[in-house]
C-alpha positions as CSV (number, residue, x, y, z in Angstrom):
1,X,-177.5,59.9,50.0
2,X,-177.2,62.6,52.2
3,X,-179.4,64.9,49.9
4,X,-181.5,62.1,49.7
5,X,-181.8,62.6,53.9
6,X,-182.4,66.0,54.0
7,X,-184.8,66.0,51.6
8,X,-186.8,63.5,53.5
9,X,-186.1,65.8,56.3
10,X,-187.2,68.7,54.9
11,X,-190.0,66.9,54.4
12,X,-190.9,65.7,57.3
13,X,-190.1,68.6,59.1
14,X,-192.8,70.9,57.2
15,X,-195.7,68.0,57.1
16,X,-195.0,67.2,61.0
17,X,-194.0,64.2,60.6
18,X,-191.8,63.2,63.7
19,X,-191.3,59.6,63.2
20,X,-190.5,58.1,59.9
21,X,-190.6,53.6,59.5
22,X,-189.4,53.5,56.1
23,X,-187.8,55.4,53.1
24,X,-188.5,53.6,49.9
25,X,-186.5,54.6,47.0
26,X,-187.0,53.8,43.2
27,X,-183.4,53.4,41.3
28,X,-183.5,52.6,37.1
29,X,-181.3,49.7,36.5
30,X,-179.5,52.6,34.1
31,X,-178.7,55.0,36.8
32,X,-175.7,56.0,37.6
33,X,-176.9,54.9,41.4
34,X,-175.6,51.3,42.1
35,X,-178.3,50.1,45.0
36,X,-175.9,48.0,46.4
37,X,-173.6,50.9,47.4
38,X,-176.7,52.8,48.5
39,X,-177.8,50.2,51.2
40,X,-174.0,49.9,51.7
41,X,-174.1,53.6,52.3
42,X,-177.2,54.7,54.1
43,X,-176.5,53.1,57.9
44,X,-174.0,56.5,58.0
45,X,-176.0,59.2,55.9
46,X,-178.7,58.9,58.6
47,X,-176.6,58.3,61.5
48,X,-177.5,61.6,63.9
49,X,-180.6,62.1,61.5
50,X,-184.7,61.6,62.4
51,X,-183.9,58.6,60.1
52,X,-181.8,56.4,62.2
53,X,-184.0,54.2,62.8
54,X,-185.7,54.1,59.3
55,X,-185.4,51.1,57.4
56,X,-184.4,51.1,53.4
57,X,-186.7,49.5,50.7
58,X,-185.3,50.0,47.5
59,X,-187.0,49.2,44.2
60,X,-185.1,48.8,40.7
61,X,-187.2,50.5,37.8
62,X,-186.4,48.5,34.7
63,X,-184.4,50.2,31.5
64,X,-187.4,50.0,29.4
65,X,-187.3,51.2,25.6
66,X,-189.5,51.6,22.4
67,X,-188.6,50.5,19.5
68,X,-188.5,53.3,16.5
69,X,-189.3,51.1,14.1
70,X,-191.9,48.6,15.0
71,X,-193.2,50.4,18.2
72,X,-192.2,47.1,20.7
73,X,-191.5,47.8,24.8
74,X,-188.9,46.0,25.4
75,X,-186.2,45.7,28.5
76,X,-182.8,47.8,27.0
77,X,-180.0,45.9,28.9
78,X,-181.9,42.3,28.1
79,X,-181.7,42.2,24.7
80,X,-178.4,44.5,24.3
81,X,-179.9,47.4,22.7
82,X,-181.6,45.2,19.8
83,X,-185.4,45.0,19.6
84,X,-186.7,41.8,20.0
85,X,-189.5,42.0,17.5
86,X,-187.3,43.5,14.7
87,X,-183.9,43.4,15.0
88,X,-183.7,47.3,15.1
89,X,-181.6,49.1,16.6
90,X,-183.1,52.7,16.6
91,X,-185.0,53.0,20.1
92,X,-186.1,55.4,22.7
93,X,-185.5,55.2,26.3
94,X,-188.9,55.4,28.5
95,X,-187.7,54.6,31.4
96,X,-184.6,53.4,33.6
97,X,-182.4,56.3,34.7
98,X,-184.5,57.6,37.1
99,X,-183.5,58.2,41.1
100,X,-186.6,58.9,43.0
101,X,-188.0,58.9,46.4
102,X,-191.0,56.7,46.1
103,X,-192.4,56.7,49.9
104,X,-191.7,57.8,53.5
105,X,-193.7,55.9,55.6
106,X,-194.5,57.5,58.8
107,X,-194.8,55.8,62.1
């Protein structure tokens, strides 16, 4: 989180942006980020920071896959890995790992 910060500081900083509202991040329900520990987290990465008094929005990007085999989106962690449509079990990931920052909404 505190790359996350000074990123969005960085940011900021070289756009003139004095006063930011909120900080909206995007996290895929595969990441290795758990959201909960990064709202948990967050009150201290921007204590100090032109943040302080931003609020957190965070929005969970679903694991999302195709299907090798009969071409079918479907939701990874829903149906264990097994397309719905088929049964198969050959897939590719589209989407789901990502860690992103989505918005910073200025004041």
């Amino acid at each position: 989180m505190i790359n996350v910060v000074e990123t969005v500081e960085n940011f900021a900083k070289q756009n003139g942006i004095t006063e930011i509202d909120t900080l909206v991040l995007q996290i895929g329900e595969l990441s290795s980020v758990v959201p909960r520990f990064v709202q948990a987290c967050y009150p201290a990465a921007v204590d100090g920071t032109m943040l302080q008094n931003t609020k957190l929005e965070i929005e969970i990007l679903p694991g999302n896959c195709i299907c090798d085999n009969c071409k079918k989106v479907f939701n990874l962690i829903e149906h264990k890995g097994e397309c719905p449509s088929c049964g198969s079990e050959d897939w590719e990931l589209l989407c789901g790992r990502e860690f992103l920052i989505k918005e910073i909404v200025a004041c």
